[in-house]
C-alpha positions in Angstrom: -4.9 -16.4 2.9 -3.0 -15.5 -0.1 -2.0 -11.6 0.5 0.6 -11.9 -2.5 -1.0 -9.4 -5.0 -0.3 -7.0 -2.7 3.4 -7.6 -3.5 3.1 -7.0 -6.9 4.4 -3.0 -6.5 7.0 -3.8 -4.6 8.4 -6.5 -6.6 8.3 -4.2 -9.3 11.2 -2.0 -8.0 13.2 -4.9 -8.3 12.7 -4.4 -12.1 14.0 -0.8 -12.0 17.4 -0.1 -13.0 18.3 3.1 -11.3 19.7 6.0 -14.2 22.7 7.6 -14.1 21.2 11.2 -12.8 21.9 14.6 -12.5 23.0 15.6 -8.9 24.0 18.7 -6.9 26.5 19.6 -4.4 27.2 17.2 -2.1 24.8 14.7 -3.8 26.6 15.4 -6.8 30.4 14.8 -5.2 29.2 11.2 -3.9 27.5 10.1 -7.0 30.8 11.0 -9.1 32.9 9.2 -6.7 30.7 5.4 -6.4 30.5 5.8 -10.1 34.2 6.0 -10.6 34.4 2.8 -7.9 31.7 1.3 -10.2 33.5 1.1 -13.4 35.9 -0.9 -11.3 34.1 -3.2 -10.5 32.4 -4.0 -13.7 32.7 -7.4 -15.3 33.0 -7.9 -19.1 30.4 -6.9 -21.3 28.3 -5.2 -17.9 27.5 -1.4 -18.6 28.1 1.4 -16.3 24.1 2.8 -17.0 22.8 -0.3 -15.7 24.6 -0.4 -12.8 23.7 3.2 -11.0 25.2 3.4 -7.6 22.7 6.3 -6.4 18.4 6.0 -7.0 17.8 8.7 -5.2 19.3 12.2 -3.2 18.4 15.1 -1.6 20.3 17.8 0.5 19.5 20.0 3.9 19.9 23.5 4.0 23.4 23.3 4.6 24.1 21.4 1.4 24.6 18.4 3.0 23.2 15.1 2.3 20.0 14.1 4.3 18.2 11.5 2.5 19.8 8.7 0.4 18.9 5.6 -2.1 22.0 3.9 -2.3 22.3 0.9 -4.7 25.1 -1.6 -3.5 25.5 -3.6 -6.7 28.8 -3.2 -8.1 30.2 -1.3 -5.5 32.8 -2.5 -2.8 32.8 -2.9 0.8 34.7 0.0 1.6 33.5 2.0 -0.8 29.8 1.7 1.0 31.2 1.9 4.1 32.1 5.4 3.2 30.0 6.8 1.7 27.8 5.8 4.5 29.8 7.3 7.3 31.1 10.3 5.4 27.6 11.4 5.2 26.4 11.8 8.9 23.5 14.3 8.2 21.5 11.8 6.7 17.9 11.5 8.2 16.2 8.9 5.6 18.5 6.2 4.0 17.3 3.3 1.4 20.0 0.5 0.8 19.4 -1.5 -1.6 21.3 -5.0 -2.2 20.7 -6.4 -5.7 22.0 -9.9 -5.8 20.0 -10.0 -9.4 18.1 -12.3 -11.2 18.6 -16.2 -11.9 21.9 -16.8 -14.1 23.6 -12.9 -13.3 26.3 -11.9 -11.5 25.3 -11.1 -7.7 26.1 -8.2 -6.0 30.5 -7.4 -5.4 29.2 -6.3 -2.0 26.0 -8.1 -1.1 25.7 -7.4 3.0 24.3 -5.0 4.9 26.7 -2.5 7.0 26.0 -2.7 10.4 27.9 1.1 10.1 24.0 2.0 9.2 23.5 2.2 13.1 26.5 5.2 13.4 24.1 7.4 11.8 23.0 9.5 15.0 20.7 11.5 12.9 19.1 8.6 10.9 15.2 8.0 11.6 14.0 6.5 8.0 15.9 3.2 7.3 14.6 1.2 4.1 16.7 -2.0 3.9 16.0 -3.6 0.5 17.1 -7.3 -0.8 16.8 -8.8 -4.3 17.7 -12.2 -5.3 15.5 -15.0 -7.4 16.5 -18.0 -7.7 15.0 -20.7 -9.8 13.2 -24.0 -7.7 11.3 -26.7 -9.5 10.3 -24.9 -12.0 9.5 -21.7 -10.0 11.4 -17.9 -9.4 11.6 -17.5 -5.4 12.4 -14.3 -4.1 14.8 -14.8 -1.2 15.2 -13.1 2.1 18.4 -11.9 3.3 19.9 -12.4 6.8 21.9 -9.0 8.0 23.5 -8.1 11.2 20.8 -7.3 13.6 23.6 -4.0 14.6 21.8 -2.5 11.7 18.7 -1.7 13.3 20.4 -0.3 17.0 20.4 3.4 15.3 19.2 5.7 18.4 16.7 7.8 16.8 15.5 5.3 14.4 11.6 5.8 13.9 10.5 4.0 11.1 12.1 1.1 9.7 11.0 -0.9 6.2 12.6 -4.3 6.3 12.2 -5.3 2.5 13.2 -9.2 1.6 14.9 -9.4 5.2 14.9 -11.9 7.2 12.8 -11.4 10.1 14.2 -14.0 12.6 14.9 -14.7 16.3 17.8 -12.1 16.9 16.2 -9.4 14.4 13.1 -9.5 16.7 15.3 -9.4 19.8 17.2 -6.1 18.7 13.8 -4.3 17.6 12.3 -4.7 21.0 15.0 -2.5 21.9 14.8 0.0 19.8 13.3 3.6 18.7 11.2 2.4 16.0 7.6 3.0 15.9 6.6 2.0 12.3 7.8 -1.3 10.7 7.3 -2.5 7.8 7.8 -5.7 5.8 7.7 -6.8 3.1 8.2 -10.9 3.0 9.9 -12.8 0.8 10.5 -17.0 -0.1 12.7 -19.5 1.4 15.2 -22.0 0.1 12.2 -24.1 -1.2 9.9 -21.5 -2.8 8.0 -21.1 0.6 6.3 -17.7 1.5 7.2 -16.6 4.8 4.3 -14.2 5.2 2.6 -16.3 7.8 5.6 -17.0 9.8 6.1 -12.9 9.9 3.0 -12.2 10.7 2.9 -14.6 13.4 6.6 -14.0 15.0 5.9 -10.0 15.0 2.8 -10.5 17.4 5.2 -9.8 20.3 6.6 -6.7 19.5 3.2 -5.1 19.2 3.5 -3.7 22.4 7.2 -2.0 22.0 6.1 -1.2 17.9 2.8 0.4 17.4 2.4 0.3 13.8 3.4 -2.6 12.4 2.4 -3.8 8.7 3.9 -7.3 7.4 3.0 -7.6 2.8 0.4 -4.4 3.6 -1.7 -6.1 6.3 -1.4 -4.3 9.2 -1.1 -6.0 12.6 -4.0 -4.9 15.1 -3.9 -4.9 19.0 -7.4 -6.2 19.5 -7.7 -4.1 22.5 -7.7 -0.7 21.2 -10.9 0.1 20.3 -13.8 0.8 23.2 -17.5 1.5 23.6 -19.6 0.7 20.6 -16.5 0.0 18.4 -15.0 -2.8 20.7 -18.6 -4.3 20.4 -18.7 -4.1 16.7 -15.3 -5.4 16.0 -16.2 -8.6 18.9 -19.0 -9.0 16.8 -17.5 -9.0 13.9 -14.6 -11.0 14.9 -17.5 -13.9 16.5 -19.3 -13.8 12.8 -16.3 -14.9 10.8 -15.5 -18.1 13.0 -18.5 -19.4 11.2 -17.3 -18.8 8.1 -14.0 -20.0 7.9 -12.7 -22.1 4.8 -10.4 -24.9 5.8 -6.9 -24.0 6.5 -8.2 -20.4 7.1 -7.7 -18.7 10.8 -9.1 -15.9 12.3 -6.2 -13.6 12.6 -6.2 -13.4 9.1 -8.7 -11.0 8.8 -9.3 -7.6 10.1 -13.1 -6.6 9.2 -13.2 -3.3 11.0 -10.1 -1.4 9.8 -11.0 1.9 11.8 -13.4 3.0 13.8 -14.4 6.5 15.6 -16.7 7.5 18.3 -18.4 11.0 19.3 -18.2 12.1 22.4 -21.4 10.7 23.3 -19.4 7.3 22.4 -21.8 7.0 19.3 -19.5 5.6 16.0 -19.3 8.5 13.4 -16.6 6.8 11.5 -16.5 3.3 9.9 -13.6 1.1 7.4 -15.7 -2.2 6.9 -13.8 -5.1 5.2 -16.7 -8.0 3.7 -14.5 -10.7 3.1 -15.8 -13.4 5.9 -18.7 -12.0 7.5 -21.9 -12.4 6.1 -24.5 -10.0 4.8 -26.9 -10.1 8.2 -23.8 -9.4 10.7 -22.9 -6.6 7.4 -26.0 -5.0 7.3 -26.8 -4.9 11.0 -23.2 -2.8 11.8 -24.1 -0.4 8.9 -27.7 -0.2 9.9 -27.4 0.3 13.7 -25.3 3.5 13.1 -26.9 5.0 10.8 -28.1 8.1 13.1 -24.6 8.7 13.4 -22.3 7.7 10.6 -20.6 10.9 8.8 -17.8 8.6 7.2 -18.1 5.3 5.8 -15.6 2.7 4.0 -16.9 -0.2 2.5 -14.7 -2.9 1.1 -15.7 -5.9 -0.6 -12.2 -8.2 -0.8 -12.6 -11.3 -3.2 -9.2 -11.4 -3.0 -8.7 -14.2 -6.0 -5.1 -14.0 -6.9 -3.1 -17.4 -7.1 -6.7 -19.5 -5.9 -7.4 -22.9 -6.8 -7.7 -22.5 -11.1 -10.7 -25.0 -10.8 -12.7 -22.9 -8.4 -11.3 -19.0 -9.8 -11.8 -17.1 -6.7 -12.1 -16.9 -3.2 -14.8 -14.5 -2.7 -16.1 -12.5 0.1 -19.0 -14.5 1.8 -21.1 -11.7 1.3 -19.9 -10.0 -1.8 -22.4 -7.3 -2.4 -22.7 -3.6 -1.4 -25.5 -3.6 1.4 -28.2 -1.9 1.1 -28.7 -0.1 4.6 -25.9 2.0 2.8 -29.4 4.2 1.6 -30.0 5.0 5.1 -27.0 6.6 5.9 -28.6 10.4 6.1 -26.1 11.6 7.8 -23.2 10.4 5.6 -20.5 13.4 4.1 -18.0 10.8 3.1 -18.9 7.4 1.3 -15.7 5.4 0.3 -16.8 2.3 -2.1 -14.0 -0.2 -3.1 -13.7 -3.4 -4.7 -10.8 -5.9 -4.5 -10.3 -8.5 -7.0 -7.6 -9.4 -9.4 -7.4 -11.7 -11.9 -4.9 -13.6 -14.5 -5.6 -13.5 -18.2 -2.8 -13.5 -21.2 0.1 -14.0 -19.0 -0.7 -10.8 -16.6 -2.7 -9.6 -13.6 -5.3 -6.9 -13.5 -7.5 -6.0 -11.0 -11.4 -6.0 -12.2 -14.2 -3.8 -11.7 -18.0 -4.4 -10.0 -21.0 -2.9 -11.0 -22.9 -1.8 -8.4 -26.6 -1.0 -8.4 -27.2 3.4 -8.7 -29.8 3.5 -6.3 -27.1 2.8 -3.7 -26.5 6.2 -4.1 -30.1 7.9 -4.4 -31.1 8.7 -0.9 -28.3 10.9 -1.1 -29.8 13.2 -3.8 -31.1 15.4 -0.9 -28.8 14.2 2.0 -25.3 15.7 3.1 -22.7 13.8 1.0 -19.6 15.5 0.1 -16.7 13.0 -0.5 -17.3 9.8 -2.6 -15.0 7.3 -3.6 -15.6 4.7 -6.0 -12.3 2.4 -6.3 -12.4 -0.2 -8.8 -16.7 0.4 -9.2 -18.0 0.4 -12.6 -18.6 3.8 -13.4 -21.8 3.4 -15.8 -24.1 5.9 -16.9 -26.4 4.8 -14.6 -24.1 5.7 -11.7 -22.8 9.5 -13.7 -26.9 10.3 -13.3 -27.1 9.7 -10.1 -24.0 11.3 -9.2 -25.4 14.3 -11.2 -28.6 14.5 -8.8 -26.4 14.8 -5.6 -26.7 18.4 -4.4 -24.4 19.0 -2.0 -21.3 16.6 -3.2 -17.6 18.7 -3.8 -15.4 15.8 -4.9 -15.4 12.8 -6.5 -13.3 10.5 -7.0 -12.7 7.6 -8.8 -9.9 4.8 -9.5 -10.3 2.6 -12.3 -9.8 -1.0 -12.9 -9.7 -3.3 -16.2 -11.4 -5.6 -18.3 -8.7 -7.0 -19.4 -4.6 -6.7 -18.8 -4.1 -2.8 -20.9 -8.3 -2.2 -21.0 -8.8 0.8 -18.8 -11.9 2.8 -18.8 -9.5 5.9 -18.0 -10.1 7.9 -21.0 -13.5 7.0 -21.3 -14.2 8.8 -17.7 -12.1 11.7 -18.4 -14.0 12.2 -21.5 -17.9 12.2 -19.9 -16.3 15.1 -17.7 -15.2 17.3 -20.6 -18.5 16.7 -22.0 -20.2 17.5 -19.1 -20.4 21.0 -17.5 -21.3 19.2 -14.3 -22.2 22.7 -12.1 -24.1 24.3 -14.9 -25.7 21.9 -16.2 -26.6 19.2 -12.8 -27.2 22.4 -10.9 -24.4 21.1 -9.0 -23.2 24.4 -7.4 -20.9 22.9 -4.9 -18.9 20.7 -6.9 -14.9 21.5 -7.0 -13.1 18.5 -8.1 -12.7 15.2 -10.1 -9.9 13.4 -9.1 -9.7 9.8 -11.8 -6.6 8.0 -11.0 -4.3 10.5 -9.1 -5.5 12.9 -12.1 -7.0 16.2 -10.9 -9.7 17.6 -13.0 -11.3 20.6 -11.4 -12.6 24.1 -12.1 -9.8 26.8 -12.9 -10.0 30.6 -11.9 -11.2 31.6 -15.0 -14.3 30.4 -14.6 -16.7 28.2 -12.8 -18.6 26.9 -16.1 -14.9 25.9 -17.8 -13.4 22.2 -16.6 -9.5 22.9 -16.2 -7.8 20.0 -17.5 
């Protein structure tokens, strides 16, 4: 599968160039002191604002420096060697090594201190690479090889390998250590080659030593940790999608049942369903045979398009429709709706919507539904009326796709909310909050009939 969209974030930081901020007390001393070691290092024509030496700082309550972004691109070895070890309080530390784009000057010290692992009180380590190169034509991203010393810190807990790479000794020194979250974030080889697959299939054996592991935001699951009802469904889910494969495809590549909860009469209360290869009987029938006992319900319909064959378009989900058993979920307080699909058009990448059919949502009129989610769902008329009948809902919340690359339907949302006194009017006397991309809209103090925006 192609999980490369999901990239597209972290790719963009590479595009950042850090500003020359305003610090305080220690934060302030360090950042004064790798700028003056900067402007040493500059070549002609290169200007000190682009070339920031700290992103990001913060400071404990004795003033001294616990979290740190350093930015190793014009500074010098020794230089980030002390400012590394001078600064032993530090609990979270990002370094970044920009190499640059194709044609531009790499980095004056372009390797990762293995001095990292000195810090006893470290437990957040972000190790960051950028370098593109150009290939036939193409931009890869490379991956970095550092000293697996790095990673030996003896409180490390969570560790973000970012363009790193992942090989043999890397793997050896992390089944040694502390860490208990890891995340990468993959990048190309020599020959424009995504190394996603061969991460996600070397960091299989560290499962047991790492618990958490994510490799380009898919997360790697020990197929033995559900039990009861929930190891059934995710064995049967697992069994449906070896029938429907497409060639070149394995099974491993898919996680259908991203949580799952049980009671403590081992009934499932709590469901994340991912329709990407299972088809809409095997669908229907998990959804269906809980329905007595469901309270919280994630649906996800991946389609997952990006970079597919231009002839075909997309990839989609066998079954790539909302099911309908969804109605008979009487029981449901929280209804999570999401769509997945992103597409090309005038030289950028957005991700689209789907319309979904509003009497999805009318059993719930009368039910117990408090908490719905509709990511990346059309949000028509047709769905605000129904939304309007829903007694006992308190939040709602909605994330917006596009039509086209800049085309959002933002505004247009925000504005059917200022128009709409939703408790007096829909009766709706438990409502509290519209949340519309990470934008709160709720009622204010002054009044419960007044929308605070």
């Amino acid at each position: 599968m192609q999980f490369k969209n999901i990239l597209k974030v972290a790719s963009a930081l590479f595009l950042a160039v850090p500003s020359l901020a305003n610090f305080t007390k220690d934060c302030d001393k360090l950042n004064k002191k790798l700028i003056a070691n900067v402007k040493k290092n500059l070549y002609e024509g290169e200007d000190i604002e682009d070339f920031a030496p700290i992103q990001e700082c913060s400071v404990n309550k004795k003033g001294k420096i616990d979290e740190l972004y350093l930015v190793s691109k014009r500074l010098d070895k020794e230089t980030v060697k002390d400012a590394i070890l001078s600064n032993k309080e530090i609990r979270k530390l990002t370094y970044f090594v920009d190499d640059d784009f194709y044609q531009h000057n790499q980095a004056t010290y372009g390797i990762f201190p293995y001095t990292v692992s000195y810090l006893s009180k470290l437990e957040d380590l972000i190790l960051k690479y950028n370098y593109v190169m150009f290939y036939h034509g193409d931009y890869p991203s490379l991956e970095k090889q550092i000293d697996p010393a790095c990673l030996s810190g003896e409180n490390l807990k969570t560790l973000t390998l970012d363009h790193i790479d992942v090989n043999y000794q890397i793997i050896k020194e992390l089944s040694d250590t502390t860490v208990q979250t890891l995340n990468v974030i993959s990048g190309d080889d020599n020959h424009g080659k995504w190394k996603h697959d061969q991460h996600y299939n070397d960091l299989k054996r560290l499962m047991k030593k790492i618990p958490n592991i994510t490799v380009d935001g898919i997360t790697l699951i020990n197929y033995g940790k559900y039990t009861g009802k929930c190891q059934k469904l995710e064995q049967t889910l697992k069994d449906n999608i070896k029938k429907n494969l497409r060639d070149g495809e394995t099974v491993d590549e898919f996680i259908p049942l991203r949580s799952c909860k049980l009671d403590r009469k081992g009934k499932i209360t709590e469901m994340n369903l991912v329709s990407e290869r299972n088809d809409q009987s095997t669908i229907e029938k998990a959804i269906s045979q809980n329905s007595s006992s469901l309270t919280k319900l994630t649906y996800v319909i991946d389609d997952d398009s990006y970079q597919r064959d231009p002839v075909v378009n997309d990839d989609p989900a066998v079954y790539d429709d909302f099911p309908l058993s969804i109605v008979k979920l009487s029981k449901l307080e929280e209804l999570t709706l999401k769509y997945n699909n992103e597409r090309f058009d005038n030289d950028d990448y957005f991700f689209e919507e789907r319309e979904i059919d509003p009497s999805l949502l009318k059993n719930f009129s009368n039910g117990k539904l408090k908490v719905l989610t509709l990511d990346h769902i059309k949000f028509t008329d047709e769905i605000f009326k129904q939304i309007t009948t829903i007694k006992s809902l308190e939040k709602l919340v909605i994330i917006t796709g596009e039509d086209k690359p800049g085309e959002s339907h933002h505004n247009s949302i925000v504005n059917k909310f200022e128009n709409n006194n939703i408790r007096k009017d829909y009766d709706l006397k438990n409502f509290e909050e519209v949340i519309i991309d990470n934008e709160s809209i709720s009622y204010g103090e002054g009044g419960e009939d007044d929308l605070d925006f």
